[in-house]
N, CA, C and O atoms as a GROMACS GRO file, in nm:
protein
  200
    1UNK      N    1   0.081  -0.119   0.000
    1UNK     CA    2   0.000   0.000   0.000
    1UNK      C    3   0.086   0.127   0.000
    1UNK      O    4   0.046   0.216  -0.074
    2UNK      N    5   0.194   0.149   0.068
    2UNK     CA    6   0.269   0.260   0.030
    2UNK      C    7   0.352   0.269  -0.084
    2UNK      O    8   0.396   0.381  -0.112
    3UNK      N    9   0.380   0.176  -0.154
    3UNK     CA   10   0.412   0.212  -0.272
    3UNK      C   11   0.340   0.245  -0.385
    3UNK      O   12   0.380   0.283  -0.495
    4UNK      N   13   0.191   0.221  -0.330
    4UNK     CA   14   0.078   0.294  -0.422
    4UNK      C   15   0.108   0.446  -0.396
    4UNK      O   16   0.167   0.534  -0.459
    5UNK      N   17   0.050   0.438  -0.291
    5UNK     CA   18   0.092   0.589  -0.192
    5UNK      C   19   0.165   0.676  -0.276
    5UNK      O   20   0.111   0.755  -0.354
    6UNK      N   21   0.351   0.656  -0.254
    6UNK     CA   22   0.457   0.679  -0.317
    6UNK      C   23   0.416   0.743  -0.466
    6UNK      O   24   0.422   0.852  -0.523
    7UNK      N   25   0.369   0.608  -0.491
    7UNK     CA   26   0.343   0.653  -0.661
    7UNK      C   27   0.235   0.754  -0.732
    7UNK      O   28   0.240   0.834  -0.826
    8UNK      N   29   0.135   0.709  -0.640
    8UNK     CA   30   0.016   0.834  -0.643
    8UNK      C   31   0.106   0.978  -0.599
    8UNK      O   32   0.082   1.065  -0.683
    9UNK      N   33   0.191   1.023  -0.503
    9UNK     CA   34   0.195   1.084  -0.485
    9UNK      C   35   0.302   1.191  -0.592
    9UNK      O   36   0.281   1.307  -0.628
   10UNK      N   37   0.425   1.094  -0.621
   10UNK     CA   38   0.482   1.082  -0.713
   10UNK      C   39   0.378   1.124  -0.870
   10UNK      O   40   0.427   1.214  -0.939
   11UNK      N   41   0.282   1.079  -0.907
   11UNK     CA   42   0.189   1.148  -1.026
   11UNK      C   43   0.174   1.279  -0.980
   11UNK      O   44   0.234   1.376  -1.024
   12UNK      N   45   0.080   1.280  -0.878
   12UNK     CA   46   0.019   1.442  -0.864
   12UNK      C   47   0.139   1.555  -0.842
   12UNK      O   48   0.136   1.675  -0.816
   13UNK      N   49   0.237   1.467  -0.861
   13UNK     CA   50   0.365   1.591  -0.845
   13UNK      C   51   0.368   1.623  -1.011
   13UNK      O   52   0.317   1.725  -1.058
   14UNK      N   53   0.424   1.541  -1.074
   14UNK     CA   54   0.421   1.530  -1.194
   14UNK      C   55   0.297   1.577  -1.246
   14UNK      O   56   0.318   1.557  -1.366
   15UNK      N   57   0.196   1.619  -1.241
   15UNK     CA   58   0.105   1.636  -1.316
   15UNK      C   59   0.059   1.811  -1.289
   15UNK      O   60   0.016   1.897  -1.366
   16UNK      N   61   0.092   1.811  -1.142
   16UNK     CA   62   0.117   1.954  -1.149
   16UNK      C   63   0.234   2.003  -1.221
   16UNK      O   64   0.218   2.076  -1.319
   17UNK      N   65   0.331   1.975  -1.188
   17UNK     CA   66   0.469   2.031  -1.282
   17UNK      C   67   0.453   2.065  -1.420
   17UNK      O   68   0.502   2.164  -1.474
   18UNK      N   69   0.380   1.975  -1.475
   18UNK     CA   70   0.329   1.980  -1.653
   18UNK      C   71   0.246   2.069  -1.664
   18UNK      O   72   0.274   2.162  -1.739
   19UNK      N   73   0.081   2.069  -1.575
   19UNK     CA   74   0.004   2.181  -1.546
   19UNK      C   75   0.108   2.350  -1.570
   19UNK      O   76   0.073   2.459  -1.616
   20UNK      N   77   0.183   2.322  -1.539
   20UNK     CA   78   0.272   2.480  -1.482
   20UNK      C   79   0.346   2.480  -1.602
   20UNK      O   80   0.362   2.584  -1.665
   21UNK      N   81   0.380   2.399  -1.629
   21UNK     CA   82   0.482   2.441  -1.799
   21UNK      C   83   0.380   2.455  -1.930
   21UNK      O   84   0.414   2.507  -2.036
   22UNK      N   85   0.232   2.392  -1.899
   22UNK     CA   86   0.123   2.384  -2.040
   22UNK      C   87   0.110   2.509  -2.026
   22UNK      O   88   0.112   2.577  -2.128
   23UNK      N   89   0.092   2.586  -1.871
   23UNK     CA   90   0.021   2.748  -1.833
   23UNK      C   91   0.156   2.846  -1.943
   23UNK      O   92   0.138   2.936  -2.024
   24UNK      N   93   0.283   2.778  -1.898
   24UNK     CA   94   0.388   2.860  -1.914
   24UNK      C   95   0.396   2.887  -2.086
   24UNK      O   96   0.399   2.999  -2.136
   25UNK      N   97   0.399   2.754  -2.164
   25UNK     CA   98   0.410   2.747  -2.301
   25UNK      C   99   0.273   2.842  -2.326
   25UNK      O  100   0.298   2.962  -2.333
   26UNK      N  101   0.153   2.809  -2.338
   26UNK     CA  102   0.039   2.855  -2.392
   26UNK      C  103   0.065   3.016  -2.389
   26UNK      O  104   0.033   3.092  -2.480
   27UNK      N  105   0.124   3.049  -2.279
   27UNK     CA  106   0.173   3.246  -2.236
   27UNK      C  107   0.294   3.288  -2.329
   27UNK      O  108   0.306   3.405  -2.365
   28UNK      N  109   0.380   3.193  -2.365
   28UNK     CA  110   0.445   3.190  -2.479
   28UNK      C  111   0.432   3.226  -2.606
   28UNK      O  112   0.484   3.312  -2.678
   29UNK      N  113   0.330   3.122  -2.623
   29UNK     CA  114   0.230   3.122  -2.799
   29UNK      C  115   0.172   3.222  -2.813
   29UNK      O  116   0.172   3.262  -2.930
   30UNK      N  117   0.102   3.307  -2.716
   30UNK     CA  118   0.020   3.404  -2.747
   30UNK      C  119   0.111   3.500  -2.770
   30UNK      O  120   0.120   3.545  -2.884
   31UNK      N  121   0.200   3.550  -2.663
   31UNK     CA  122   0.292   3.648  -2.709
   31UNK      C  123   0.404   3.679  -2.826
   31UNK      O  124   0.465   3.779  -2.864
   32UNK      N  125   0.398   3.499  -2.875
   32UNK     CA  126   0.448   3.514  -2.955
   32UNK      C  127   0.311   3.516  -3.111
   32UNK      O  128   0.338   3.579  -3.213
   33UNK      N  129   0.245   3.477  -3.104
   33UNK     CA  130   0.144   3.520  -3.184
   33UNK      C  131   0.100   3.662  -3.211
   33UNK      O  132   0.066   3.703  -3.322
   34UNK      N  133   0.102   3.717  -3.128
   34UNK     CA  134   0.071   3.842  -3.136
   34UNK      C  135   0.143   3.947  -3.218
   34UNK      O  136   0.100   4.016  -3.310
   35UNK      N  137   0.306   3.940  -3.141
   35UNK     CA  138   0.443   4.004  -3.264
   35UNK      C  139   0.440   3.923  -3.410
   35UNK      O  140   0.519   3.969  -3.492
   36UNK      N  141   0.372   3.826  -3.447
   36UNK     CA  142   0.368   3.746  -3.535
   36UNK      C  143   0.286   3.851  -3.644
   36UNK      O  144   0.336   3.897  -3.747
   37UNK      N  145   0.137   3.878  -3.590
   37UNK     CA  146   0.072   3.892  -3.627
   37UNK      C  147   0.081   4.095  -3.635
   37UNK      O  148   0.025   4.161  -3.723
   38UNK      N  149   0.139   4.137  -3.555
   38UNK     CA  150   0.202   4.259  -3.538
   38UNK      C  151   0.339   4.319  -3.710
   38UNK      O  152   0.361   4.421  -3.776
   39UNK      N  153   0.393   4.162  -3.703
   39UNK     CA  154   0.487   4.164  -3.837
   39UNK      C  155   0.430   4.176  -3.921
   39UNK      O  156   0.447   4.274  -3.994
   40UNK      N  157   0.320   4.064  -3.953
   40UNK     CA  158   0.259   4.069  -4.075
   40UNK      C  159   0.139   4.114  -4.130
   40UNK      O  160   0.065   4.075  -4.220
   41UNK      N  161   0.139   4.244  -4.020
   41UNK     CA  162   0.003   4.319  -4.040
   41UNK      C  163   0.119   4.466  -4.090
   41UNK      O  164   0.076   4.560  -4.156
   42UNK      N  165   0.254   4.458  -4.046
   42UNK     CA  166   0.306   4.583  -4.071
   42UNK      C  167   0.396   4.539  -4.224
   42UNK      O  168   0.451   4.638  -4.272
   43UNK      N  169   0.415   4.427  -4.294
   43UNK     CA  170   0.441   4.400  -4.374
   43UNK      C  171   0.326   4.374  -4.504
   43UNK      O  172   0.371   4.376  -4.618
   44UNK      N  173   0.214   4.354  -4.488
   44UNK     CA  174   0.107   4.394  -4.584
   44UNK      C  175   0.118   4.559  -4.594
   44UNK      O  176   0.160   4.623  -4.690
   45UNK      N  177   0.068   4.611  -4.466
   45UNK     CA  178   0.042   4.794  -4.483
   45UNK      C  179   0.185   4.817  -4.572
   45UNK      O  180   0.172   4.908  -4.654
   46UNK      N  181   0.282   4.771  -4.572
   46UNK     CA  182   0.373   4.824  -4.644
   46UNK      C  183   0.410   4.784  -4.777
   46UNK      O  184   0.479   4.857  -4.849
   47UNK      N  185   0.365   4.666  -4.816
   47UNK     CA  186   0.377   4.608  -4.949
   47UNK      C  187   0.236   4.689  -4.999
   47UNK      O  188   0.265   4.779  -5.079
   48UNK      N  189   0.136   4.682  -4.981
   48UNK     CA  190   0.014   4.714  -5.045
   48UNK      C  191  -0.056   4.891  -4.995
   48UNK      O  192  -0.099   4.963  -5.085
   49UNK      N  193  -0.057   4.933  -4.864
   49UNK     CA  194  -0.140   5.016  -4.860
   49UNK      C  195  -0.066   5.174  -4.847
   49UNK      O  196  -0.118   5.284  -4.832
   50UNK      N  197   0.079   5.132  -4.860
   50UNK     CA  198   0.140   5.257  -4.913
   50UNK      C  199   0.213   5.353  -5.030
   50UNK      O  200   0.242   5.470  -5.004
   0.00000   0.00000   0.00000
């Protein structure tokens, strides 16, 4: 029984840890989406609307 224990406890460590890096990446993507979308909104206005 304690090496269930162990191991259960052992997951919910692990599963928070991943929780905290999915939060971390996803805060990533957006910011990087954004300058993405920041580039290629300032690279149309400049090929076409000037």
């Amino acid at each position: 029984m304690q090496d269930e224990d162990k191991l259960i406890a052992l997951l919910c460590e692990n599963n928070a840890l991943l929780s905290k890096i999915n939060t971390n990446m996803l805060k990533v993507f957006w910011i990087v989406a954004i300058f993405a979308l920041l580039y290629f909104g300032l690279m149309i206005y400049l090929l076409f609307l000037r």
